[in-house]
Backbone as CSV, one residue per row, in Angstrom:
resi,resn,N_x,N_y,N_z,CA_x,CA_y,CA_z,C_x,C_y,C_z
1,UNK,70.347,-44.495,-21.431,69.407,-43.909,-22.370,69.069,-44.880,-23.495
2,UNK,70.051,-45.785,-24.193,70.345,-46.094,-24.894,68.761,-47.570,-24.653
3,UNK,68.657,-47.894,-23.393,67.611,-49.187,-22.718,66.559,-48.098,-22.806
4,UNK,66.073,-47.491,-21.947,64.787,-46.250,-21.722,64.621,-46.100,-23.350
5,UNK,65.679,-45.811,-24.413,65.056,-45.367,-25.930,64.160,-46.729,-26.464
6,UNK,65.081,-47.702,-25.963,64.477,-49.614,-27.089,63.063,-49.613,-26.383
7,UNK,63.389,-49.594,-24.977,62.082,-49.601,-24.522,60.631,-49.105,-24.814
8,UNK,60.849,-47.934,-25.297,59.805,-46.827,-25.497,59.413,-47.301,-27.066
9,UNK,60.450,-47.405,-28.028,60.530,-47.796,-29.054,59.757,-49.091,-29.525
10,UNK,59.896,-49.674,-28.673,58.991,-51.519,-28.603,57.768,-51.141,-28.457
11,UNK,57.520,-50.535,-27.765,55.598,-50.255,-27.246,55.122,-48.996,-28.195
12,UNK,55.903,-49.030,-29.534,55.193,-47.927,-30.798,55.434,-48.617,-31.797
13,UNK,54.298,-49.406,-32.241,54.107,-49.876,-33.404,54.481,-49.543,-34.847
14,UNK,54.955,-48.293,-34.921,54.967,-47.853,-36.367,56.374,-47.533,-36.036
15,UNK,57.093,-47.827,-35.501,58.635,-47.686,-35.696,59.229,-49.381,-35.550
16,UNK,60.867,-49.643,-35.840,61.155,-50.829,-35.945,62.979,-50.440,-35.486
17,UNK,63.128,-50.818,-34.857,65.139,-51.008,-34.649,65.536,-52.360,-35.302
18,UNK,66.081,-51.418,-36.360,67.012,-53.026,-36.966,68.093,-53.330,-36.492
19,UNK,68.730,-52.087,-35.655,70.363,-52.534,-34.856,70.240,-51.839,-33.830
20,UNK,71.291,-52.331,-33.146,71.892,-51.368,-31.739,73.559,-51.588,-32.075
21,UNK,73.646,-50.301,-31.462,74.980,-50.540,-31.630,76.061,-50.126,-29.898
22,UNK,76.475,-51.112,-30.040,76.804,-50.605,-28.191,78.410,-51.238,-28.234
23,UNK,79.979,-50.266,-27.604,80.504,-51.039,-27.527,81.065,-52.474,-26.921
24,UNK,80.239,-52.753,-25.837,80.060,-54.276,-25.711,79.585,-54.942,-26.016
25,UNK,78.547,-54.798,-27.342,77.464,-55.593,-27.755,76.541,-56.386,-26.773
26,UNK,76.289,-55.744,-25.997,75.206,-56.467,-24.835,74.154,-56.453,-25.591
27,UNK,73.414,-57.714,-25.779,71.863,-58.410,-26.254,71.176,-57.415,-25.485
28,UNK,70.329,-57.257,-26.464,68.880,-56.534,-25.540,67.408,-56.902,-25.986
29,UNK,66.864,-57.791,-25.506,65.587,-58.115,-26.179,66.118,-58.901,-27.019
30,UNK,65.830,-58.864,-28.680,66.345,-59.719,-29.793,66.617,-58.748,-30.619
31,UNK,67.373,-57.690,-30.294,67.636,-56.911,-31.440,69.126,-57.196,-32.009
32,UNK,69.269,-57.382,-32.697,70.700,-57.327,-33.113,71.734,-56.254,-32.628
33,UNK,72.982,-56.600,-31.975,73.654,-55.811,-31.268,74.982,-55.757,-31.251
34,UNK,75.674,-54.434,-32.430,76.854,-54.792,-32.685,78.134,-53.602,-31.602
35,UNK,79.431,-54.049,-32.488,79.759,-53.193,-31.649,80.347,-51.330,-32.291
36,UNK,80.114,-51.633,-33.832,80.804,-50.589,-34.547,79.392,-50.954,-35.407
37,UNK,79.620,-49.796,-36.209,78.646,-49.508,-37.298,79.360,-50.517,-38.491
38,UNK,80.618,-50.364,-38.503,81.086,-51.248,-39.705,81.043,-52.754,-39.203
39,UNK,80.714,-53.055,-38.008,79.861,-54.569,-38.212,78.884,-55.354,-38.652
40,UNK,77.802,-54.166,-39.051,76.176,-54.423,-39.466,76.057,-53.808,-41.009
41,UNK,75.501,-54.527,-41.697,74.811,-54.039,-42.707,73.489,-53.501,-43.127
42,UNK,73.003,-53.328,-41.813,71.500,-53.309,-41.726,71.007,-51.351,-42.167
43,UNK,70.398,-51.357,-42.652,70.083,-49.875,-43.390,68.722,-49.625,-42.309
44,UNK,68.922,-47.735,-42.625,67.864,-47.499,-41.545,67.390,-46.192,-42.162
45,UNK,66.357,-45.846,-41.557,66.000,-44.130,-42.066,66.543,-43.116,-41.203
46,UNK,66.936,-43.594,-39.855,66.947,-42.666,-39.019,67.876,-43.581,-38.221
47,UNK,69.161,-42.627,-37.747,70.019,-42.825,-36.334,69.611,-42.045,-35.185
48,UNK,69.603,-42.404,-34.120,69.486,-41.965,-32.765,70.965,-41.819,-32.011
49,UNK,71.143,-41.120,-31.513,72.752,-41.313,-31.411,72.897,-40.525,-29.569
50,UNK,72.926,-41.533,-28.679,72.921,-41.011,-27.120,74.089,-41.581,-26.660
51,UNK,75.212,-41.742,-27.684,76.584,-42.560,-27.169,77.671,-41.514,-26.388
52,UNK,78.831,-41.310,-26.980,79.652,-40.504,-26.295,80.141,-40.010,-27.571
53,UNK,81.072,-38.660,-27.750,81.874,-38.124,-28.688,82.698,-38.774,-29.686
54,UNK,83.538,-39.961,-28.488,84.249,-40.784,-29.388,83.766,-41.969,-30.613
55,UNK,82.416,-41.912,-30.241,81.557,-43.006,-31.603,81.385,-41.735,-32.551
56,UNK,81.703,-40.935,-32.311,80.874,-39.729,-33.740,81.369,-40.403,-34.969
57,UNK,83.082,-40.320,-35.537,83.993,-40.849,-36.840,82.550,-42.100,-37.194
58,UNK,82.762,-42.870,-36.848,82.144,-44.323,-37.303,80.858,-43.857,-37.859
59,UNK,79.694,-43.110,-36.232,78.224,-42.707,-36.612,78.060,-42.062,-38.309
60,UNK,78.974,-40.985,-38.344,79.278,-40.080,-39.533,79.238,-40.862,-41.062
61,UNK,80.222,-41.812,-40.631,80.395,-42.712,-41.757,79.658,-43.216,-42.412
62,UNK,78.964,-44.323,-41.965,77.808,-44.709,-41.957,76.720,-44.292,-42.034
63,UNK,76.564,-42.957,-41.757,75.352,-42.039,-41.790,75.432,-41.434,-43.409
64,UNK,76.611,-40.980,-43.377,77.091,-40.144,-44.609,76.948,-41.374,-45.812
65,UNK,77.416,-42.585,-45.856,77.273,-43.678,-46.868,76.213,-44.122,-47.376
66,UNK,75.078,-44.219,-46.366,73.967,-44.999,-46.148,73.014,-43.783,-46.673
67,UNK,73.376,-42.472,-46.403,72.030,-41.396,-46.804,70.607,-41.272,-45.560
68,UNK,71.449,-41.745,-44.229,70.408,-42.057,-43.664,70.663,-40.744,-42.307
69,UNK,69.505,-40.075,-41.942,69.074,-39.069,-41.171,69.689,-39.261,-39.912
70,UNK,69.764,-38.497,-38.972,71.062,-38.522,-38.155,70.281,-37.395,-36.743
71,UNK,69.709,-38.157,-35.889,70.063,-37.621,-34.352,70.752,-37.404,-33.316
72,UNK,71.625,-36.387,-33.044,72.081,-36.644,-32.515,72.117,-35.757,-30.809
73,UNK,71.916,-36.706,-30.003,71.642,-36.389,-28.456,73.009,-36.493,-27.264
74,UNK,73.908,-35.985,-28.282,75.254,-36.310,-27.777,75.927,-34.435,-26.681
75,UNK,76.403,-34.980,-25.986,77.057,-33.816,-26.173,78.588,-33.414,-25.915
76,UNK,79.209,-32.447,-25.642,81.027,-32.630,-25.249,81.878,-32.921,-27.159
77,UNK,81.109,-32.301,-27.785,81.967,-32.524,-29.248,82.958,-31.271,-28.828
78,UNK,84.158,-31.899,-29.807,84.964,-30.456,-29.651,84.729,-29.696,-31.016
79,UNK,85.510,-28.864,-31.387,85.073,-27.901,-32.492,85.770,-29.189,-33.567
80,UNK,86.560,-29.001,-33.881,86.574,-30.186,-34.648,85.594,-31.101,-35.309
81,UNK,85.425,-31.775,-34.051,84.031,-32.363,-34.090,82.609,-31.918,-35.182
82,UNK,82.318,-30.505,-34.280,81.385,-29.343,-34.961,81.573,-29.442,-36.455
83,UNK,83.079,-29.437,-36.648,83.230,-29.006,-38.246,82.579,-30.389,-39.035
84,UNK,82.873,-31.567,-38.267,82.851,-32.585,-39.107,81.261,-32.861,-38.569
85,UNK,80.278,-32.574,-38.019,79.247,-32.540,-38.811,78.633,-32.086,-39.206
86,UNK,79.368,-30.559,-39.303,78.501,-29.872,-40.357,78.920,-29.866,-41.925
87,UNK,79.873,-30.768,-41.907,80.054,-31.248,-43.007,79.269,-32.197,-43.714
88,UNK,79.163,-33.356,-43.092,78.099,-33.757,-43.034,77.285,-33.837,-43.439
89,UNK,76.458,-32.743,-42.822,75.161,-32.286,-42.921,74.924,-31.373,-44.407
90,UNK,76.104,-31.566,-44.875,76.168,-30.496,-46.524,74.943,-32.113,-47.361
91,UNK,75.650,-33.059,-46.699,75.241,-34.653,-47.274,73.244,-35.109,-47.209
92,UNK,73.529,-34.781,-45.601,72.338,-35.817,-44.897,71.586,-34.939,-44.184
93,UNK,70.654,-34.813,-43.483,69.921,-33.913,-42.722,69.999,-35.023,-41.443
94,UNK,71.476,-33.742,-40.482,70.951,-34.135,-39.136,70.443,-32.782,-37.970
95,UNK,69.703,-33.521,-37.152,69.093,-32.944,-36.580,70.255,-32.978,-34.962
96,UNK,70.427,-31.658,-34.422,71.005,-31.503,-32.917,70.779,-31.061,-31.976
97,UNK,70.624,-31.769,-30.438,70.171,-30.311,-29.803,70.966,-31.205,-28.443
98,UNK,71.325,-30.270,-28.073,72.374,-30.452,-26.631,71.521,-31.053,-25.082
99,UNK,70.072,-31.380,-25.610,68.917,-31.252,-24.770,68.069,-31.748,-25.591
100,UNK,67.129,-32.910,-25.436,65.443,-33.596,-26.264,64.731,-32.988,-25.367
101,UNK,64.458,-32.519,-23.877,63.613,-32.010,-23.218,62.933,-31.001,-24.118
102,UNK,61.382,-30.961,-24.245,60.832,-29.516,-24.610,60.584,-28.789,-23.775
103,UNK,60.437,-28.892,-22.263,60.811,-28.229,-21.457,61.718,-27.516,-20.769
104,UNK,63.115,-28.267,-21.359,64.194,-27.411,-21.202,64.564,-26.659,-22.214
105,UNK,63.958,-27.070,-23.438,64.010,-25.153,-24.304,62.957,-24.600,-23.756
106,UNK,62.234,-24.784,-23.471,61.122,-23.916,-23.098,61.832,-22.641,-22.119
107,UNK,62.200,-23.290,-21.283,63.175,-22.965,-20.362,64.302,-21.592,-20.389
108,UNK,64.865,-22.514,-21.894,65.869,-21.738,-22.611,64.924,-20.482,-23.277
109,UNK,64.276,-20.002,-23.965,63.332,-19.015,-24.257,63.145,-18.191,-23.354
110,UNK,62.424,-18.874,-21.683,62.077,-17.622,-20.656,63.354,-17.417,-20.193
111,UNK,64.558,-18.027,-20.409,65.889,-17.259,-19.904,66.258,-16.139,-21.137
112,UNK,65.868,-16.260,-22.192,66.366,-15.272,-23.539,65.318,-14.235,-22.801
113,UNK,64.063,-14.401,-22.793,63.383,-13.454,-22.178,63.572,-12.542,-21.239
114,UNK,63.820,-13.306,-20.022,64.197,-12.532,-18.732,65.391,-11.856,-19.003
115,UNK,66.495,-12.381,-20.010,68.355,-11.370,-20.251,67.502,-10.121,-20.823
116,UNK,66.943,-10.164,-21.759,66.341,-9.114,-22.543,65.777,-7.767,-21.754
117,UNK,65.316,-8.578,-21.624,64.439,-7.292,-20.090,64.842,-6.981,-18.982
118,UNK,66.082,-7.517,-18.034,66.610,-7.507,-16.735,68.335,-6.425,-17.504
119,UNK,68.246,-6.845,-18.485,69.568,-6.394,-19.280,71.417,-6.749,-18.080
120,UNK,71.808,-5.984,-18.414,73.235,-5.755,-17.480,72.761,-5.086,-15.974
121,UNK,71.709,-5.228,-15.456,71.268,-4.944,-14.059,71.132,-6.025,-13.223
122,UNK,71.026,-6.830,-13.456,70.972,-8.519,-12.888,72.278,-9.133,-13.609
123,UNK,72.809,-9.859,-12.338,74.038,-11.143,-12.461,73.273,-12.229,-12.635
124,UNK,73.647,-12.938,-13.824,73.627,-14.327,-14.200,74.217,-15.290,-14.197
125,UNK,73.947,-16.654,-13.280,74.424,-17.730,-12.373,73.385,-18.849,-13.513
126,UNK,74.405,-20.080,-13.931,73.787,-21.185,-13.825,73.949,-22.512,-13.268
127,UNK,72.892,-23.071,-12.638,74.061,-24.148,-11.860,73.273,-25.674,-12.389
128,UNK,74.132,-26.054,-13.254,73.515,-27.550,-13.198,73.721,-28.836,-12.714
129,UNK,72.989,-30.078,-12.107,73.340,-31.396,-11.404,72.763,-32.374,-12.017
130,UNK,73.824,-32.905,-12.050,73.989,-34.458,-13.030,74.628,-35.623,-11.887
131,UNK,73.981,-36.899,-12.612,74.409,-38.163,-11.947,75.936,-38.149,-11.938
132,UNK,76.522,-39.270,-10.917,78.160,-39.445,-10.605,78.662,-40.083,-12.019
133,UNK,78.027,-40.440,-12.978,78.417,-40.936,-14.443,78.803,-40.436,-15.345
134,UNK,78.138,-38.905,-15.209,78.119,-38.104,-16.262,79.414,-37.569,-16.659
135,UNK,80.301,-37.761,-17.715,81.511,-37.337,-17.734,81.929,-36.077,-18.187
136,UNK,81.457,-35.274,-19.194,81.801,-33.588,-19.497,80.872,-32.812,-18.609
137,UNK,81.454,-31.787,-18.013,81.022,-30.384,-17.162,81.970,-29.379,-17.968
138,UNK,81.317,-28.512,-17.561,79.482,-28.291,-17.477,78.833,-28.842,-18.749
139,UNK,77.978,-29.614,-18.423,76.639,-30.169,-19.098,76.321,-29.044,-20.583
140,UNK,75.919,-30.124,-21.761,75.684,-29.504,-22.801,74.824,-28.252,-22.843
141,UNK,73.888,-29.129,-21.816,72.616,-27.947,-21.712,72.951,-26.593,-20.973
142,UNK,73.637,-26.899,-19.831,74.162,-25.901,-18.977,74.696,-24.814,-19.857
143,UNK,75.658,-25.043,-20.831,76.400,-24.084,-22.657,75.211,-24.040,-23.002
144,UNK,74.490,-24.419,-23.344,73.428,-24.117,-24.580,72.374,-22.862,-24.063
145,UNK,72.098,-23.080,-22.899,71.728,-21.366,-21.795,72.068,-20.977,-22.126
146,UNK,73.874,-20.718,-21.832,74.605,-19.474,-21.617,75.138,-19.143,-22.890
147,UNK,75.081,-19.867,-23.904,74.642,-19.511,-25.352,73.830,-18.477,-25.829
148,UNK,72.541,-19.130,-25.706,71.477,-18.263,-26.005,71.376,-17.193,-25.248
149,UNK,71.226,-17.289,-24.095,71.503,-16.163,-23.132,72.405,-15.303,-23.928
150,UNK,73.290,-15.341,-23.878,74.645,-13.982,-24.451,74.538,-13.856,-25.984
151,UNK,73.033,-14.488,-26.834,72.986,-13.397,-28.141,72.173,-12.633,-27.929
152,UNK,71.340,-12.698,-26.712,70.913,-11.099,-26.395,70.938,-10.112,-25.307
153,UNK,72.388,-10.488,-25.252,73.137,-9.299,-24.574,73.724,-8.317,-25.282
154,UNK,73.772,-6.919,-24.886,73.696,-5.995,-26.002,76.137,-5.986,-25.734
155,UNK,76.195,-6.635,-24.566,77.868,-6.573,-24.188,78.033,-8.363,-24.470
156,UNK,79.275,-8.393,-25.131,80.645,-9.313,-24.503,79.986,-10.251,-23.858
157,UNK,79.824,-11.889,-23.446,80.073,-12.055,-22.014,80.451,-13.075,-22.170
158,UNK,81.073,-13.124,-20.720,82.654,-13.994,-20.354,81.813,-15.277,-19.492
159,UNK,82.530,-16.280,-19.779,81.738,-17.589,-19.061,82.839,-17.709,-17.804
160,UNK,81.997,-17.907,-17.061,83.517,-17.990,-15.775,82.734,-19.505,-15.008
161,UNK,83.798,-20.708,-15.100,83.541,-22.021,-14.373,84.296,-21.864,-13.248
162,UNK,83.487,-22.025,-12.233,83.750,-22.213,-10.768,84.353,-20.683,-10.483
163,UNK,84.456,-20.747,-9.433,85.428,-19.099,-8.714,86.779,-19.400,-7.519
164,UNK,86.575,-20.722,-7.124,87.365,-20.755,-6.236,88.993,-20.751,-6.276
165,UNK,89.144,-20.112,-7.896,90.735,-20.011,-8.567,90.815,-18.348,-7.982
166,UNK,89.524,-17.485,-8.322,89.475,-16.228,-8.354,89.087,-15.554,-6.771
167,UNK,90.164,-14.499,-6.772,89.965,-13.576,-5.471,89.632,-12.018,-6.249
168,UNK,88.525,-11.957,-6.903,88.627,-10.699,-7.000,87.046,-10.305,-7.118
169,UNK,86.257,-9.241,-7.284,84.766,-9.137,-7.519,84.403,-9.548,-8.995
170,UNK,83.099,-10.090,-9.022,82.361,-10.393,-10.169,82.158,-8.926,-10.835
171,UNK,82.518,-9.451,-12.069,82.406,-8.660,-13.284,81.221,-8.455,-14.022
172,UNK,80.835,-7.503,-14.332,78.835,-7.340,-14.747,78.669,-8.040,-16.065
173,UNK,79.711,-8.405,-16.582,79.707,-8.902,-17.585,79.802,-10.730,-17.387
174,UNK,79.586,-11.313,-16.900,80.066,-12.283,-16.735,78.629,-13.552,-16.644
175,UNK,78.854,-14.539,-16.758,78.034,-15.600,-16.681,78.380,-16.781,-15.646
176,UNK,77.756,-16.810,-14.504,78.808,-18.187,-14.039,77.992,-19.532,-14.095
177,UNK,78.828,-20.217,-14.545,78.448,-21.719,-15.065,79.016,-22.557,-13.530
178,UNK,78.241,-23.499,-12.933,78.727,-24.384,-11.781,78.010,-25.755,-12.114
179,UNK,78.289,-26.982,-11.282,78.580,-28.267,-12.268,78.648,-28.682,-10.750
180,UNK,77.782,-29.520,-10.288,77.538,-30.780,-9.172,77.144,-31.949,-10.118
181,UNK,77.551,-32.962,-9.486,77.821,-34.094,-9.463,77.472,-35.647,-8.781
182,UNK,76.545,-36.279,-8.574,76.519,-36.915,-6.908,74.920,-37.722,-7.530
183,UNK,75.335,-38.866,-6.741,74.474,-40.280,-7.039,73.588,-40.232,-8.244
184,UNK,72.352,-40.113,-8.516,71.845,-40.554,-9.764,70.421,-39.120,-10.345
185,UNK,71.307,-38.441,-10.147,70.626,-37.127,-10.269,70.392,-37.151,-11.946
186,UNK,69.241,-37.226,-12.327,68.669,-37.299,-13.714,69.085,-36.252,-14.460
187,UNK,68.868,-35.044,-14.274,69.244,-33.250,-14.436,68.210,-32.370,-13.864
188,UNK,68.819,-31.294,-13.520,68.803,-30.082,-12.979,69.503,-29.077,-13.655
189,UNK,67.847,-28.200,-13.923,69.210,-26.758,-14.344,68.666,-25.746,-13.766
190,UNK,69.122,-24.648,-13.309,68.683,-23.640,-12.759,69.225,-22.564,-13.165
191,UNK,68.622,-21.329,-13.888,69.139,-20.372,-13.943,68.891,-18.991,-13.203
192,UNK,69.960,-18.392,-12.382,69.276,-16.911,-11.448,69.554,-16.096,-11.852
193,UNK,68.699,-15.166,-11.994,68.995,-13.900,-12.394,69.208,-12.732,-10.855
194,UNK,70.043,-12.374,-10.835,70.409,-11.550,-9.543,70.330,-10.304,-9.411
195,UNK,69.484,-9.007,-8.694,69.506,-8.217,-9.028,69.574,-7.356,-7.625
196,UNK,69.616,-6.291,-7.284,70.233,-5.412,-6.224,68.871,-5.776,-5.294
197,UNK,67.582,-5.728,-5.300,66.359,-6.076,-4.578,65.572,-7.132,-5.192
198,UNK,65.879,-7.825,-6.198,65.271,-8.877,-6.343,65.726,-10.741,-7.494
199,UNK,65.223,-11.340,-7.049,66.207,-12.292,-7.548,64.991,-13.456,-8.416
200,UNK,65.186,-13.486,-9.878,64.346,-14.321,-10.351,65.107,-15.872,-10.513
201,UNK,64.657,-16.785,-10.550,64.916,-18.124,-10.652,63.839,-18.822,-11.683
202,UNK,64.985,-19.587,-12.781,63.893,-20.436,-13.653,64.456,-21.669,-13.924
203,UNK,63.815,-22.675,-13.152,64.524,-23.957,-12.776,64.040,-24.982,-13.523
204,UNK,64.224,-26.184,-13.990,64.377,-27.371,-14.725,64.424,-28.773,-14.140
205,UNK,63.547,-29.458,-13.608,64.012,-30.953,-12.655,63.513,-31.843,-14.093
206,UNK,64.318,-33.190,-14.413,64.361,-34.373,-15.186,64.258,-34.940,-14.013
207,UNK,62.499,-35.792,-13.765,62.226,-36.709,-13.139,62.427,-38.353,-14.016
208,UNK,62.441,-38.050,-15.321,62.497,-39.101,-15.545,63.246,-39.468,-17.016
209,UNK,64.423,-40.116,-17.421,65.167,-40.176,-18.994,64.333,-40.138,-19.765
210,UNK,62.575,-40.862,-19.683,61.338,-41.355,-20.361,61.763,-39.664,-21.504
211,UNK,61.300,-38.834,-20.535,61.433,-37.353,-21.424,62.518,-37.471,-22.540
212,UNK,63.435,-37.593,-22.549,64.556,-37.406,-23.207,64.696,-38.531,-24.267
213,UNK,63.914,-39.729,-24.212,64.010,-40.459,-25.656,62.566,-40.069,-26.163
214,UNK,61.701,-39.757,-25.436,60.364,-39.647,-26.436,60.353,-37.929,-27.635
215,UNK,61.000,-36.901,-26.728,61.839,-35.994,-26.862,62.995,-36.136,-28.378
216,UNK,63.603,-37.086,-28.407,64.717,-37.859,-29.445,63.401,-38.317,-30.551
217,UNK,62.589,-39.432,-30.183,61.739,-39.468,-31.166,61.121,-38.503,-31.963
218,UNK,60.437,-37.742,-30.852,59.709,-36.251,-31.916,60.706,-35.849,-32.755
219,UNK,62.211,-35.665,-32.834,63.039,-35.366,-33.436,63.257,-35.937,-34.997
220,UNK,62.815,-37.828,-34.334,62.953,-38.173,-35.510,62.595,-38.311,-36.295
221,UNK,60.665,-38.286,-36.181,59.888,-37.821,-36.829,59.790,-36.556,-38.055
222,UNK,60.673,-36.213,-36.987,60.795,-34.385,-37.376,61.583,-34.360,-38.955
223,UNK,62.706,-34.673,-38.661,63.853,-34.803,-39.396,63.833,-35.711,-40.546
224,UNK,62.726,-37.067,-40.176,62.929,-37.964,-41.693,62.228,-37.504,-43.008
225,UNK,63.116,-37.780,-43.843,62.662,-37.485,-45.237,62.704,-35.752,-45.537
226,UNK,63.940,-35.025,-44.272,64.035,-33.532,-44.538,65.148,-33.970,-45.589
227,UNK,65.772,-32.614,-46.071,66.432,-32.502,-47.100,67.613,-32.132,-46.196
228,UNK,68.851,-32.232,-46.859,70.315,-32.561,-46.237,70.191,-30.911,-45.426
229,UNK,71.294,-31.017,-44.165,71.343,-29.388,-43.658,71.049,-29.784,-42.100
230,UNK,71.259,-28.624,-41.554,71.878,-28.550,-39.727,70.032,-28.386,-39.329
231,UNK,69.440,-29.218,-38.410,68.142,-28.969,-37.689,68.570,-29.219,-36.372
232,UNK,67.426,-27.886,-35.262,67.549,-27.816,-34.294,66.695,-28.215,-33.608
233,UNK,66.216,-27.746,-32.438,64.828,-27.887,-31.719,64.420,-26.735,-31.737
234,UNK,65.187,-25.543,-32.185,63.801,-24.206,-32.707,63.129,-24.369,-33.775
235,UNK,63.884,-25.455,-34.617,62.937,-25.609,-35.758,61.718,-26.472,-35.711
236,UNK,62.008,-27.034,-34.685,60.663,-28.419,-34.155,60.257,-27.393,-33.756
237,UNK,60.138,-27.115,-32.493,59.689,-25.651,-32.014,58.526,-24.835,-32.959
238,UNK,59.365,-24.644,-33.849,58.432,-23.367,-34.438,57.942,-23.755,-35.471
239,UNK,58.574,-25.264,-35.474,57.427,-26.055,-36.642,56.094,-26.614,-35.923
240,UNK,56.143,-26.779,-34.941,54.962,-26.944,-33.925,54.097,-25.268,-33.703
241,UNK,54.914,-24.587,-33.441,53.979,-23.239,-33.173,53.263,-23.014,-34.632
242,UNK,53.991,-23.046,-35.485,52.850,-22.491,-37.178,52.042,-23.254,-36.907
243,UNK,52.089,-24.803,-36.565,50.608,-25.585,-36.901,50.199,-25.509,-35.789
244,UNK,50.309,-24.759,-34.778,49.095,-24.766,-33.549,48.282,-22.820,-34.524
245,UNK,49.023,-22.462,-34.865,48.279,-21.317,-35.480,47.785,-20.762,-36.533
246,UNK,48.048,-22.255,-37.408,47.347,-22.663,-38.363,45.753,-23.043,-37.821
């Protein structure tokens, strides 16, 4: 992601990367390329952040010191984690979303939709597929469904990963989350809704990462020069819907 973002980034004139930060410091182009944040002194308006969990401490630091705006396209934080950037965010305005696709909130919406209206009469299955690289399952996005999904359920519901521990019948209450794996599968999400005569499906294919840094950009757009505090992609979202109805 981290190549697909510089890339996209080079061919838009009104933006500039003063660093990369990668832990091998692999050259890319001529950008300067360190391996920690506390190697560079270089100041920025905006972080992009598509690394792994374990760079968060450093990202934070540096983010929090510098006063500088904070994307982050990460996912697999633990709560911990959570706490420490919404701490944070008391500081700096970062922006999060478990997903840059606007099509996969989009996504996320007609699944809030369809729970709403199908209610506890339809079983809900999600199954998402990711490349052999990808290291946390189920996938951020895959949680971030079954999130939204279950604040408008009027019951409880229980996330159940995989079944092949369990010998007993599915529970009406329940959500099942499943997690493939295998060669260079961009993402896939699919969510079914299951019902005694009929079965809705609202599916998700990533043909290409292109989505997911231009996606990160709108973000960052979004976010610079906001005032310190937690931003999502409902707020891009519905900061886009007022001015289409304006």
């Amino acid at each position: 992601m981290g190549k697909v973002l510089t890339k996209i980034i080079l061919s838009k004139p009104e933006y500039k990367i003063v660093a990369g930060i990668d832990i091998e410091a692999r050259p890319y182009y001529d950008i300067p390329v360190f391996r920690s944040f506390s190697e560079t002194s270089a100041l920025c308006d905006v972080i992009i952040d598509f690394s792994s969990p374990n760079a968060l401490e450093d990202i934070l630091n540096y983010a929090v010191k510098n006063k500088a705006a904070l994307v982050l396209c990460t996912t697999g934080y633990s709560d911990d984690q959570i706490k420490e950037i919404k701490k944070a965010s008391e500081v700096i305005p970062i922006f999060s979303s478990r997903n840059m696709s606007i099509g996969v909130n989009l996504m996320v919406e007609l699944s809030k939709k369809a729970a709403k209206v199908l209610g506890k009469d339809f079983d809900i299955e999600i199954i998402e597929k990711h490349h052999n690289q990808k290291i946390d399952a189920p996938s951020g996005t895959a949680l971030m469904i079954a999130d939204e999904i279950s604040k408008c359920m009027h019951d409880q519901t229980n996330y159940i990963y995989d079944r092949h521990c369990q010998r007993k019948r599915r529970g009406k209450n329940e959500i099942g989350i499943h997690s493939i794996r295998g060669g260079n599968i961009i993402g896939e999400h699919e969510v079914i809704f299951a019902g005694d005569s009929e079965i809705l499906t609202i599916t998700h294919h990533a043909n290409s990462r292109d989505l997911f840094a231009r996606g990160a950009l709108k973000c960052c757009e979004f976010i610079n020069n906001k005032e310190s505090g937690m931003y999502s992609m409902s707020d891009l979202v519905g900061c886009e819907h007022s001015l289409c109805q304006k």
